[in-house]
KOLLOFI-578820 format. One record per atom (N, C-alpha, C): residue in one letter; z, x, y. Coordinates in nm, 2 decimals. Example, Ala and Ser with C-alpha at 12.3 -4.5 7.8 and 13.67 -1.06 7.14 Angstrom:
REM residues 2
> r_up_east_north
> A_0.78_1.32_-0.57
> A_0.78_1.23_-0.45
> A_0.78_1.32_-0.33
> S_0.71_1.28_-0.22
> S_0.71_1.37_-0.11
> S_0.79_1.29_0.00
//
This chain:
REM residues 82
> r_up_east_north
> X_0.00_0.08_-0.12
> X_0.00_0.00_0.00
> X_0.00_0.09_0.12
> X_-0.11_0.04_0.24
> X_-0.06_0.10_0.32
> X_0.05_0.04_0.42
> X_0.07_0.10_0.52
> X_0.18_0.13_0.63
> X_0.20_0.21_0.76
> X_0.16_0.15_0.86
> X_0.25_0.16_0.97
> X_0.36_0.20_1.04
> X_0.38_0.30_1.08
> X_0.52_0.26_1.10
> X_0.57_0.37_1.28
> X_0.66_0.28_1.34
> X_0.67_0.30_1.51
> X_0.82_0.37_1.49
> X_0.81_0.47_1.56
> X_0.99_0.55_1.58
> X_0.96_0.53_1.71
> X_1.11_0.53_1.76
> X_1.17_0.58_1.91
> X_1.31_0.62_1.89
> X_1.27_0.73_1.92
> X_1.33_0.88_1.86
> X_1.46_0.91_1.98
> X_1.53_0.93_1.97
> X_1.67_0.95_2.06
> X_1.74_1.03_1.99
> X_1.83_1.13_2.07
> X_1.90_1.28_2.06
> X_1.97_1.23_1.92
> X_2.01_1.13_1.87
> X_2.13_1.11_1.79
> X_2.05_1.04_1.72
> X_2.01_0.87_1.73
> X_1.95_0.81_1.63
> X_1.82_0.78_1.64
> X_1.75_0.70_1.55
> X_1.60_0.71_1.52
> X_1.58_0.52_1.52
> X_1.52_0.49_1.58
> X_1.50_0.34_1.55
> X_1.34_0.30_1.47
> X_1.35_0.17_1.37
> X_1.18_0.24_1.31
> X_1.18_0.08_1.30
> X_1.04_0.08_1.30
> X_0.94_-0.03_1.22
> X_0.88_-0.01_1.12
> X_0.84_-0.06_1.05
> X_0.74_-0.05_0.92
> X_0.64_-0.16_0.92
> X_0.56_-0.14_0.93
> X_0.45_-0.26_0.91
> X_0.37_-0.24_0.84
> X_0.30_-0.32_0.73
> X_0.18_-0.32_0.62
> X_0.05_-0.33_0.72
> X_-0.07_-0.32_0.58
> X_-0.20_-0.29_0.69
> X_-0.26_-0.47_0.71
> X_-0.16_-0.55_0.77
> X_-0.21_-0.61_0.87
> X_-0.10_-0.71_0.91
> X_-0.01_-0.57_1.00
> X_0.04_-0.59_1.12
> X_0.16_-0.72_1.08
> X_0.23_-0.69_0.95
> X_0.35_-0.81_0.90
> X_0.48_-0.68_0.91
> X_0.56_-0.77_0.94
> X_0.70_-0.63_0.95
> X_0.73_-0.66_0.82
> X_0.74_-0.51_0.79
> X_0.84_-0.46_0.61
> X_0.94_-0.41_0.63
> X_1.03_-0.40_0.74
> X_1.13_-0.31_0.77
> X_1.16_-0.27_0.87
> X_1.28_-0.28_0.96
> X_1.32_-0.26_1.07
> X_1.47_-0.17_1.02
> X_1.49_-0.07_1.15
> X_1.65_-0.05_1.15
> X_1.64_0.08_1.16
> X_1.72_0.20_1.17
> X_1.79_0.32_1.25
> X_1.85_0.40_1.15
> X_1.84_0.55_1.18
> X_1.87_0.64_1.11
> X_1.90_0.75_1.21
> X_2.00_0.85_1.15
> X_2.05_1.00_1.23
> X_1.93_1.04_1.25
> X_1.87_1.09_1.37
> X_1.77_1.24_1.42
> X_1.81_1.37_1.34
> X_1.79_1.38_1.20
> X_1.83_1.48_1.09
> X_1.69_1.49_1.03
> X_1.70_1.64_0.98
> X_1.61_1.66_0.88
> X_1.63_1.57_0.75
> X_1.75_1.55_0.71
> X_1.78_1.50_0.62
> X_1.75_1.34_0.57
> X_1.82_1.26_0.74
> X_1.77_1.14_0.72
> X_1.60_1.08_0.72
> X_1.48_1.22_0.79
> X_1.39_1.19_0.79
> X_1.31_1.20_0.61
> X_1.37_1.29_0.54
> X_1.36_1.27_0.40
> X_1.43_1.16_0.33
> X_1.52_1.12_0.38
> X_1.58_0.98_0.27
> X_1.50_0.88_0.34
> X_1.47_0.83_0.47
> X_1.37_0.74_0.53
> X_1.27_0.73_0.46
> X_1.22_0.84_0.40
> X_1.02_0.91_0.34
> X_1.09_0.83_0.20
> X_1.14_0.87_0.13
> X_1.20_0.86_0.02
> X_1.21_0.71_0.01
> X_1.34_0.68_0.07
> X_1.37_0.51_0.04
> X_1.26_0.39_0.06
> X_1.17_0.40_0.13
> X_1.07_0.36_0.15
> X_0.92_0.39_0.09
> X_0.91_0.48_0.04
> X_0.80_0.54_-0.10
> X_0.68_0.51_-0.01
> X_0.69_0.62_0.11
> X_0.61_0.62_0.19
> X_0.45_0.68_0.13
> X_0.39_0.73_0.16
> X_0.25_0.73_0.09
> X_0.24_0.89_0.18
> X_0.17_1.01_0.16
> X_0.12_1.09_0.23
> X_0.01_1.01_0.28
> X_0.02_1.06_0.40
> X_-0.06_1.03_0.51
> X_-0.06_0.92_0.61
> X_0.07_0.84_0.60
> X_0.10_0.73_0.67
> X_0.11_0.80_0.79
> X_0.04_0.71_0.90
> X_0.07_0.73_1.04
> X_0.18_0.64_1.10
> X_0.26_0.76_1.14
> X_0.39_0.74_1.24
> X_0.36_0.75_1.42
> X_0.38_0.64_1.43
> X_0.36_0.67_1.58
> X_0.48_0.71_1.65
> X_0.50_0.76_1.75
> X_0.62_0.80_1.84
> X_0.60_0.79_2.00
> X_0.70_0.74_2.08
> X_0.71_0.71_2.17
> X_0.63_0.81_2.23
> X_0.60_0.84_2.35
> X_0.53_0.93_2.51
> X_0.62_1.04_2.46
> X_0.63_1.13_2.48
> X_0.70_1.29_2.53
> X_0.81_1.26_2.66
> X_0.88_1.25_2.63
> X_1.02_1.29_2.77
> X_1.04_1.38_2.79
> X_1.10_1.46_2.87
> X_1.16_1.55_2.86
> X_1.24_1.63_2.81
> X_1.34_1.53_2.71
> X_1.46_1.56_2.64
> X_1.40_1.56_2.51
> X_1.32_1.49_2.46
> X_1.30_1.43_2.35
> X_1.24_1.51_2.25
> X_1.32_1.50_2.10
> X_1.29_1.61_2.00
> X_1.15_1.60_1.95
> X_1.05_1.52_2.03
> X_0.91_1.51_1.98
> X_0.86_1.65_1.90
> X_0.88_1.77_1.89
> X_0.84_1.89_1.85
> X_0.92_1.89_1.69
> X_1.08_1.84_1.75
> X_1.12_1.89_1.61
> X_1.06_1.74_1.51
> X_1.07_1.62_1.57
> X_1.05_1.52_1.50
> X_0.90_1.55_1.45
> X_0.79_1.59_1.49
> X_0.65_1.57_1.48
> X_0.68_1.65_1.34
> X_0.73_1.78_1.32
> X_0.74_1.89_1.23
> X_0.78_1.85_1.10
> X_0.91_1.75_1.16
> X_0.98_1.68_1.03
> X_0.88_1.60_0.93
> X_0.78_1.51_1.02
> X_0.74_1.41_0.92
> X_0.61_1.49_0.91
> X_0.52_1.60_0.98
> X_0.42_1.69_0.85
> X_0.46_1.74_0.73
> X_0.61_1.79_0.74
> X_0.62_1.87_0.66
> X_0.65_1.75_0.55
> X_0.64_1.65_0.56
> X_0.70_1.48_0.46
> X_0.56_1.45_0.46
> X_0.43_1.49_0.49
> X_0.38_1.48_0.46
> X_0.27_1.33_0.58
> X_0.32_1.30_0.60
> X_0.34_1.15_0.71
> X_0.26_1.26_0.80
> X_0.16_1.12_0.91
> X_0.09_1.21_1.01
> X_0.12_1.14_1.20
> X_0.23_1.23_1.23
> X_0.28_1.17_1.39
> X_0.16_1.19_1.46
> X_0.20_1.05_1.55
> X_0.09_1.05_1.67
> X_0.17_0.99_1.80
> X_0.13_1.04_1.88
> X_0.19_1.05_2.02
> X_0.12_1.01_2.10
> X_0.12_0.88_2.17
> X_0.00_0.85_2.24
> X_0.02_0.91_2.37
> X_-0.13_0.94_2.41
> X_-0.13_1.00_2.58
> X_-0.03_0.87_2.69
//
């Protein structure tokens, strides 16, 4: 199955959506900004390589570098819109 799925990524927690491929929610709710929790998220959800994650704009504060890293290395492909 494919999936969708929206973070907005904050210093501490992670807020997500999941949506199937046409746009029904499969999953809502928040996790630690951890390497860790970004692998039990991948995990508990039997995410698929190559799902695109979108992630909010770039702030200035915001771990968009370490988060983008997290979910290549899971395999998952972040996108950051202009």
């Amino acid at each position: 199955m494919k999936f969708y799925i929206g973070l907005d990524v904050h210093s501490k927690r992670t807020t997500f959506c999941i949506q199937d491929a046409h746009g029904q929610p499969v999953a809502t709710g928040e996790f630690e900004t951890t390497a860790a929790s970004f692998r039990d998220f991948v995990r508990q959800y039997e995410l698929p390589e190559g799902t695109v994650v979108a992630l909010e704009p770039i702030h200035r504060w915001l771990p968009s570098p370490f988060v983008s890293r997290q979910l290549s290395i899971l395999g998952l492909c972040p996108h950051v819109p202009p």
